[in-house]
N, C-alpha and C positions, 0 to 999 in steps of 0.2 A: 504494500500500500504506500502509494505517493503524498505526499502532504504538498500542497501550490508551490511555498516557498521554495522548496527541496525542486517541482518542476519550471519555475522560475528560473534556476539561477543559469548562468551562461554555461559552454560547456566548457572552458577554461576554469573556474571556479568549480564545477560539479568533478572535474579530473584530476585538480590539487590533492587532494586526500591521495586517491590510487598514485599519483606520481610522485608525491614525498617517500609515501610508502615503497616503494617498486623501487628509486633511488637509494633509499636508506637498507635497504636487503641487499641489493646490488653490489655497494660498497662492502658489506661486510661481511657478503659473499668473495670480493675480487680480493681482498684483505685476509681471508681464511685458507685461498687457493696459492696465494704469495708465500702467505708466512706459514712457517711450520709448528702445530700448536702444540707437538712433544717438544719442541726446543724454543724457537724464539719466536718472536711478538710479544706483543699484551691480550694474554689470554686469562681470561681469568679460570680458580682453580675452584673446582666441584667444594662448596664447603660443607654439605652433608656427609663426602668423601670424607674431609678432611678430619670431620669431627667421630666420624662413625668410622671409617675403613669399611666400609660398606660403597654400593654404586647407585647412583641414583638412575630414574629413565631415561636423564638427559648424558649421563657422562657416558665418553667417547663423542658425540655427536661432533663436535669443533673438528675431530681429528677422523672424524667417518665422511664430512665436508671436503676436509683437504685430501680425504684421498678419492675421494670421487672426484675433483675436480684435477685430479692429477691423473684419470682415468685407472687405477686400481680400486674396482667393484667389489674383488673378493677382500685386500684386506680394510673397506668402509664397512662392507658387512660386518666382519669381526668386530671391527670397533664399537656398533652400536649399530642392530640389524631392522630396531624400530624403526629410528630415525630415517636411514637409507629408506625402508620400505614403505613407510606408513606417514612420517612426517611432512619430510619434505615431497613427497605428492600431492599431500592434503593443502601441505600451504602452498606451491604452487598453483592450487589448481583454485583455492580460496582467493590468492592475490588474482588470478584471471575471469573467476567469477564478481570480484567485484567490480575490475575494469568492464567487464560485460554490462554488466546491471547498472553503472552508473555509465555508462558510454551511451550506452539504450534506454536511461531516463525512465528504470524497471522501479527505482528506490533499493533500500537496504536490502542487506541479504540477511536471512533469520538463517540461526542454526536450528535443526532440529530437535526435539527434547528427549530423541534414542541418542542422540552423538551428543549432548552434551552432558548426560548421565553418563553413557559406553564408553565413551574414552577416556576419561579420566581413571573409570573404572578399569578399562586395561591397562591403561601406564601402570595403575597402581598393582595391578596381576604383574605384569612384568616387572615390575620394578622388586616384588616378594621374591618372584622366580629366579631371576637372574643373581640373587644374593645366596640361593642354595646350591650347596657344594655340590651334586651331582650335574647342576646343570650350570653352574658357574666358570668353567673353561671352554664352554661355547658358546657367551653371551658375554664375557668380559676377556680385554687383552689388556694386558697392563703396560 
C-alpha cells in the first residue's frame, strides 16, 4: 500500500534510500574482497567469540566474503556455509527487491510473519549446532 506523499515524490528522491544503501554495501563489499580479514584491515572481532570461545551465526562470514570474492567457493563454505548460502542471496535479492518496488512506485516491501519468526529461528538452530563437537569441524574453520 502506497501513501500520496510516498507517490509524490520524484524518482530521484524515491531512489536515494536504495542508492545510499547499494553504495554503502558496495564499498564494504570492495573493502572485504581487498583486505584480508585473517590478517589485515579493520575488521572487527566476533565478541561473543571473544567472551565465550564459542561461534556465533555470523562468524566466519567477513572471511567466507573474501573468499568468494577471491573466487574460492569451497573454502567460503567452510568458513561460514549460512552466510554463502542463505545470507547473502536473501540480501541481494532484498536490496533488488527494493530497487524494484521503489523504481515501480509499488511502496514498501513487508516481510512476511513465516520469515521473520523462521529465520531468526534458524540462525538460532544453527548457531546451537555448529557449537556441538560432532558437528563443529564442519561448520567452523578457525
Amino acid at each position: 500500500m502506497t501513501t500520496d506523499a510516498a507517490v509524490a515524490r520524484s524518482t530521484p528522491h524515491r531512489l536515494a534510500g536504495p542508492a545510499v544503501a547499494t553504495a554503502a554495501l558496495l564499498c564494504g563489499t570492495a573493502y572485504t574482497g581487498l583486505q584480508d580479514p585473517t590478517g589485515s584491515g579493520v575488521f572487527p572481532s566476533c565478541i561473543f567469540y571473544a567472551a565465550t570461545g564459542h561461534w556465533c551465526p555470523g562468524c566466519g562470514g567477513l572471511r567466507a566474503v573474501h573468499s568468494l570474492l577471491q573466487g574460492d567457493l569451497a573454502l567460503a563454505l567452510q568458513y561460514n556455509i549460512v552466510v554463502v548460502l542463505l545470507i547473502l542471496p536473501l540480501g541481494i535479492a532484498a536490496v533488488g527487491l527494493w530497487w524494484w518496488r521503489t523504481w515501480s512506485r509499488q511502496g514498501t516491501v513487508r516481510i512476511p510473519m513465516w520469515f521473520a519468526i523462521g529465520m531468526p529461528a534458524f540462525l538460532g538452530l544453527f548457531w546451537i549446532v555448529r557449537n556441538l563437537p560432532p558437528f563443529a569441524p564442519y561448520l567452523t574453520v578457525q
